[in-house]
C-alpha positions in Angstrom: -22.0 -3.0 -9.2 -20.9 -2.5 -5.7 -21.9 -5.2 -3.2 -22.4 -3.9 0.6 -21.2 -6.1 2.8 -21.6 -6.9 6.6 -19.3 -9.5 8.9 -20.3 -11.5 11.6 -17.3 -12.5 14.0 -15.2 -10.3 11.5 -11.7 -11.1 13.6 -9.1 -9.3 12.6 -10.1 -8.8 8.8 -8.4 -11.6 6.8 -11.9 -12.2 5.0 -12.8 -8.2 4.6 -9.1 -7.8 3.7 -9.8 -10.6 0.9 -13.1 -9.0 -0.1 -10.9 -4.9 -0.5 -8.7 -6.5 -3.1 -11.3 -8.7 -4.7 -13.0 -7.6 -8.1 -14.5 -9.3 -11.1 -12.7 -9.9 -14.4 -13.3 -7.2 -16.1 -13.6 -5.0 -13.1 -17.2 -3.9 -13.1 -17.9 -5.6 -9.8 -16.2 -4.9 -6.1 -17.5 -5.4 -2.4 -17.5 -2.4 0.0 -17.5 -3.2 3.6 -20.9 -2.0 5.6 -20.5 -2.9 9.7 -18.5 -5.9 11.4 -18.7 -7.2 14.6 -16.7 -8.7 17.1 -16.7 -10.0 20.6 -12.6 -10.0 20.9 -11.6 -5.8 21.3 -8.4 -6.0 20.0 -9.6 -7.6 16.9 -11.9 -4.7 16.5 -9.5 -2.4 16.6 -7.1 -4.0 14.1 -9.9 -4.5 11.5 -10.4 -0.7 12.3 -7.4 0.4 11.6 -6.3 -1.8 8.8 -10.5 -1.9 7.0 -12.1 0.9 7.8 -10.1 3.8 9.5 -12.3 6.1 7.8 -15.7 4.5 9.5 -14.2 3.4 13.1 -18.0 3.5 13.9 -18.8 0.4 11.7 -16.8 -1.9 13.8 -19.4 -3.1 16.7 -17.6 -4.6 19.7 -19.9 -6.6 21.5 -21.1 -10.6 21.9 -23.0 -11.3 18.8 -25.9 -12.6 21.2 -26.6 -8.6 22.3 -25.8 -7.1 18.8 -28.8 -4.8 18.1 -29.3 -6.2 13.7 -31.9 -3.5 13.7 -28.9 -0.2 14.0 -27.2 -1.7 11.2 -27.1 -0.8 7.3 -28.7 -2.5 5.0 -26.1 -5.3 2.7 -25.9 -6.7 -0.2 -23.7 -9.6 1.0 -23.0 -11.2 3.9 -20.0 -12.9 5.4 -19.2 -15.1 8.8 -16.8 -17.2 9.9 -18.4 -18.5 13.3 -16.6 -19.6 16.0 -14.7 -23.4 15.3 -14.0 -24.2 19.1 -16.6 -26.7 19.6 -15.9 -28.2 16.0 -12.0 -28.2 15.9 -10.3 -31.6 16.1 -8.3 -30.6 18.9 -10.6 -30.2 21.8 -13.7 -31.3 23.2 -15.9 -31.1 20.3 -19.0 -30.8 22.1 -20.6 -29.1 18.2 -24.0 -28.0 18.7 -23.6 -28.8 22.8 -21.0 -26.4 23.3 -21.1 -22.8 24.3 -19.7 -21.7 20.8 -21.4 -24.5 18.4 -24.7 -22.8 18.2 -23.5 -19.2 17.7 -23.9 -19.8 13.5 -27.9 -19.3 14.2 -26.8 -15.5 14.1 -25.8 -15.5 10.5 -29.3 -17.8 9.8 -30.9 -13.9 11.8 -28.7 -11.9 9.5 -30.0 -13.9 6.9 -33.2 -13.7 7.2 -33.0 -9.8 8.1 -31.1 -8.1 5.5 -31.9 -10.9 3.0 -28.7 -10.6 1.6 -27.9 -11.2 -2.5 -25.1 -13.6 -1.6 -23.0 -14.8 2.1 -19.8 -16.6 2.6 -19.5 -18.7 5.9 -16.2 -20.7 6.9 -15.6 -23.3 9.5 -12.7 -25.5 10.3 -13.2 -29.5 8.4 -13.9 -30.9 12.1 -17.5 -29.4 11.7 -18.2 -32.7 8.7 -18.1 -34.6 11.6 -19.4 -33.0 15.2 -22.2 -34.6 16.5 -21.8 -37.6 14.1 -22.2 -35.3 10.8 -26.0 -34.2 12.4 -24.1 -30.6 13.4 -23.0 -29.9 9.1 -26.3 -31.4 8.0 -28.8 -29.0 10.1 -26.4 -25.9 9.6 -26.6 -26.9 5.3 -30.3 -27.3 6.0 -31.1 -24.1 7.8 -28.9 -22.0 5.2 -30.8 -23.4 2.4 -34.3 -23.1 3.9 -33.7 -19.4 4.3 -33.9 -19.4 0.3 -30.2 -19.4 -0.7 -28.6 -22.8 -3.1 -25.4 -23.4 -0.9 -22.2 -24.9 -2.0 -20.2 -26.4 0.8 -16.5 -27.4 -0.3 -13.5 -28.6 1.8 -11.1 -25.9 0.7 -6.9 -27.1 0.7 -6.0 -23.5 1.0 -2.3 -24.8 0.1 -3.8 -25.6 -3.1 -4.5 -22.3 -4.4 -1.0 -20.7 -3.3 -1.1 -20.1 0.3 1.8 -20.8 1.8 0.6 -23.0 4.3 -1.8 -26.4 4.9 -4.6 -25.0 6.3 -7.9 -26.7 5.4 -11.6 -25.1 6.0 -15.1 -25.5 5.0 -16.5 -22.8 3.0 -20.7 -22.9 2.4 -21.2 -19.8 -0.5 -24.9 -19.4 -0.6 -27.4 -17.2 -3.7 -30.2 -16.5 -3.3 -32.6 -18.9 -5.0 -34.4 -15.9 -6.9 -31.2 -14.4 -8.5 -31.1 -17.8 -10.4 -27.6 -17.8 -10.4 -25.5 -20.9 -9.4 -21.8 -20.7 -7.5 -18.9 -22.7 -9.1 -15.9 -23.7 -7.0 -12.9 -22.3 -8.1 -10.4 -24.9 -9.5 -6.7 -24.8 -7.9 -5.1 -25.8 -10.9 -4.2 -22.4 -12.3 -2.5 -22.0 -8.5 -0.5 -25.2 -9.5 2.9 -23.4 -10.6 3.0 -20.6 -7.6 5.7 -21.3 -5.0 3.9 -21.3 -2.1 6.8 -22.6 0.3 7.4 -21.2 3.4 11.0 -20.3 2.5 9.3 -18.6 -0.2 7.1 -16.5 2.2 9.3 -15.4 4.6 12.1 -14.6 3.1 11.4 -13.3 -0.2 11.1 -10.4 -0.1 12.9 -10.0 3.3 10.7 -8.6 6.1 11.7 -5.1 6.9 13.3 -4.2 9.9 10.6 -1.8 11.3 8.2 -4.0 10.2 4.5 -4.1 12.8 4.3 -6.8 15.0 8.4 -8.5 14.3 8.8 -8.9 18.1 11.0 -12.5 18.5 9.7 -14.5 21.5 12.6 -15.2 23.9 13.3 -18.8 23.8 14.9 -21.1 26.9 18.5 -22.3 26.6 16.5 -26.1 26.9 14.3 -25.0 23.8 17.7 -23.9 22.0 19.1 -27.2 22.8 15.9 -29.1 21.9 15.4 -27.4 18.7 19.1 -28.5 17.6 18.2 -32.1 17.2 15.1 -31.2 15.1 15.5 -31.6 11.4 13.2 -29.6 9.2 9.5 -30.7 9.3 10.3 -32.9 12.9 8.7 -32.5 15.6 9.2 -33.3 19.6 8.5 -36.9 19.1 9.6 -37.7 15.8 13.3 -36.3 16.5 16.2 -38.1 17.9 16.3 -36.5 21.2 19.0 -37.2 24.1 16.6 -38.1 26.9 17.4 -35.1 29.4 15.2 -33.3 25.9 12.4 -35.4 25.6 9.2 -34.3 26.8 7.7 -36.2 29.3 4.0 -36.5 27.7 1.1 -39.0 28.1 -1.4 -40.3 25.5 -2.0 -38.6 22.6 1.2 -36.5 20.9 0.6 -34.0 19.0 2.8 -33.5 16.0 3.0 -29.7 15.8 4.8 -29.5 19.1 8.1 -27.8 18.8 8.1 -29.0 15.0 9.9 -27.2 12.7 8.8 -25.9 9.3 10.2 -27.8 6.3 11.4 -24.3 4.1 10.5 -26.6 0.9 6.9 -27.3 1.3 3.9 -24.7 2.6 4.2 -24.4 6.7 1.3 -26.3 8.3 -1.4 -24.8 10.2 -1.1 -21.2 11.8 -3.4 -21.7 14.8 -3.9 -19.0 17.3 -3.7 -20.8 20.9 -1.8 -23.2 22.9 0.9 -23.2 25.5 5.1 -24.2 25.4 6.0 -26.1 21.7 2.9 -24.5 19.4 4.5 -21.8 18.2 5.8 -22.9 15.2 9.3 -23.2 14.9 12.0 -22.1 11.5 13.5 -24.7 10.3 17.2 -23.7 10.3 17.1 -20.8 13.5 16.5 -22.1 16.8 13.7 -19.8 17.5 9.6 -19.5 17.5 8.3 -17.4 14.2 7.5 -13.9 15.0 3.7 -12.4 14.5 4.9 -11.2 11.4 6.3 -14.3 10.0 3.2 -15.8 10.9 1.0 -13.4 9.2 3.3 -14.1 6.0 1.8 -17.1 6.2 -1.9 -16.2 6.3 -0.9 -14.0 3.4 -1.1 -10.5 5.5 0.6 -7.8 3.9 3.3 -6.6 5.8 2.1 -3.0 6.3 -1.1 -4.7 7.9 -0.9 -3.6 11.9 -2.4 -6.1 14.7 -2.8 -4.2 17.8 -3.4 -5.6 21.3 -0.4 -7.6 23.2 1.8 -10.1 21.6 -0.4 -13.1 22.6 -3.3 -11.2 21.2 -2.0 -10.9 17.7 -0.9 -14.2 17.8 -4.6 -15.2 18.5 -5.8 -12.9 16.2 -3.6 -14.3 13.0 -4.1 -18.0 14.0 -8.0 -17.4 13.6 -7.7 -15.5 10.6 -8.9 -16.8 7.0 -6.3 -16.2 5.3 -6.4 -13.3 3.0 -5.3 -14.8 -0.7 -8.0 -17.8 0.0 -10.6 -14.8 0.6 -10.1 -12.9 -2.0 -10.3 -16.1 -4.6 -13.3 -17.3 -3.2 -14.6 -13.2 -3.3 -13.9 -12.9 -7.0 -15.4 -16.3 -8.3 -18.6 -14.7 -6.5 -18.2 -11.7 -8.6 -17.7 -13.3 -12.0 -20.8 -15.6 -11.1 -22.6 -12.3 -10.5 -21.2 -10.8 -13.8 -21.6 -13.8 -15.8 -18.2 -14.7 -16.3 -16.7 -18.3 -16.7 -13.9 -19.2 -14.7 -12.6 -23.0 -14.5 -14.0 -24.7 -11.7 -14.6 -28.1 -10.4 -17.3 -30.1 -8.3 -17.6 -29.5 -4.3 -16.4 -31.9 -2.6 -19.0 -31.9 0.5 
């Protein structure tokens, strides 16, 4: 069986990239993508490009809040990662208040319009507890009451061979009628991968003409800084000379100019933030490239991000990241097919 698929807030394809590679066990089961959509033009064009060059058409660049549902295709499944800004730790977190909070009442209108078989949708772990927990408990309870059994599970992404900490909230929902219950994948059969950063960026090398390798030039203070920081220090935890210490107020944050530790998986790839958040190697005194980055969401290296430098690097840092997809895409599959996998309880 081939499940159609459609993508809310689609990005630049990490989950649709997933979904391409993923099939069930005995390979009687794939997903095809259908239409995406996208407020951010750049990330159009790279799911274009790198998705669907085939069917540029399918790609709909627009706010989600004017997206016409009725021009677009019938699906079998549907997936969405809506927008984390008002449910990140680092922010605001206004949840439901915020501009962005309520834009997940699209995929409940997808929903309840294409009636899909099966839908994926991610969040960061800050959405447990926006609005006091109220914001996870009425998105669980909307899902569910358009007639899907959801399983929400923090996902340790590290956990199942990405190289990198990155954790997210995935809610998998089936439609009640198909009778059919989802199983979280376990992470144990992930155990013995090497999912160190080392591991990831240097192994195999990144070739030279590689897509989106541009270095970012760095200040002779940053050189300086970065010489007193040991893998997996940051800014504040280093021993700095004083003339190098950053002269910051209240809260620190511990990413800033930290350097990753080659030994363990990198920690978060995010996608915004001014001077020190770039994420820094742990032996060169310089920022990672784009493509070092998307190493780390588990790109492939012939996968192209187009727009500027600072639009890639947004584009990546939003991403799911494409190893995590495509796990979470074949345990649908076997459910579908009736195949056993190991699994263990959701944690949520």
């Amino acid at each position: 069986m081939i499940f159609r698929m459609g993508e809310l807030f689609c990005g630049p394809g990490g989950l649709a990239y997933g979904a391409k590679l993923a099939q069930n066990r005995d390979g009687t089961q794939t997903i095809l993508h259908t239409w995406a959509n996208d407020i951010d033009k750049d990330a159009c064009e790279t799911y274009r490009y790198n998705i669907c060059p085939d069917r540029p058409e399918s790609v709909v660049t627009c706010d989600v809040r004017v997206l016409d549902f009725s021009s677009l295709m019938p699906i079998d499944a549907l997936a969405f990662g809506f927008p984390c800004n008002d449910y990140s730790i680092v922010g605001e977190r206004k949840g439901l208040a915020g501009e962005f909070g309520p834009l997940y009442q699209y995929g409940i209108k997808a929903l309840a319009q294409f009636r899909p078989m099966w839908f994926l949708a991610e969040n960061v772990g800050g959405l447990r507890g926006a609005n006091d927990g109220f914001a996870f408990q009425k998105i669980l309870r909307e899902l569910q009451s358009e007639g899907y059994f959801v399983t929400p599970h923090l996902y340790r992404f590290e956990e199942y061979g990405v190289p990198q900490t990155r954790h997210r909230i995935i809610l998998i929902g089936i439609r009640r009628d198909l009778d059919l219950k989802f199983h979280v994948p376990s992470p144990a059969s992930y155990a013995k991968l090497d999912n160190t950063c080392r591991k990831a960026l240097e192994d195999p090398p990144i070739p030279p003409d590689a897509p989106n390798q541009e270095s970012t030039r760095q200040s002779d203070t940053v050189i300086q800084r970065l010489a007193y920081i040991k893998p997996g220090q940051n800014a504040f935890t280093a021993q700095l000379p004083p003339e190098l210490k950053l002269k910051v107020r209240g809260a620190k944050i511990s990413q800033i100019y930290k350097r990753l530790d080659p030994n363990k998986p990198a920690y978060t790839v995010t996608g915004s933030g001014g001077g020190g958040t770039h994420m820094y190697h742990w032996s060169e005194p310089r920022a990672l490239t784009n493509r070092e980055r998307a190493r780390l969401q588990t790109f492939p290296d012939s996968y192209l991000f187009c727009g500027s430098k600072e639009s890639v690097r947004h584009q990546i840092g939003m991403a799911v990241p494409c190893l995590g997809a495509r796990i979470l895409f074949e345990a649908i599959l076997n459910t579908f097919a009736g195949i056993p996998y190991d699994h263990v309880e959701p944690n949520l």
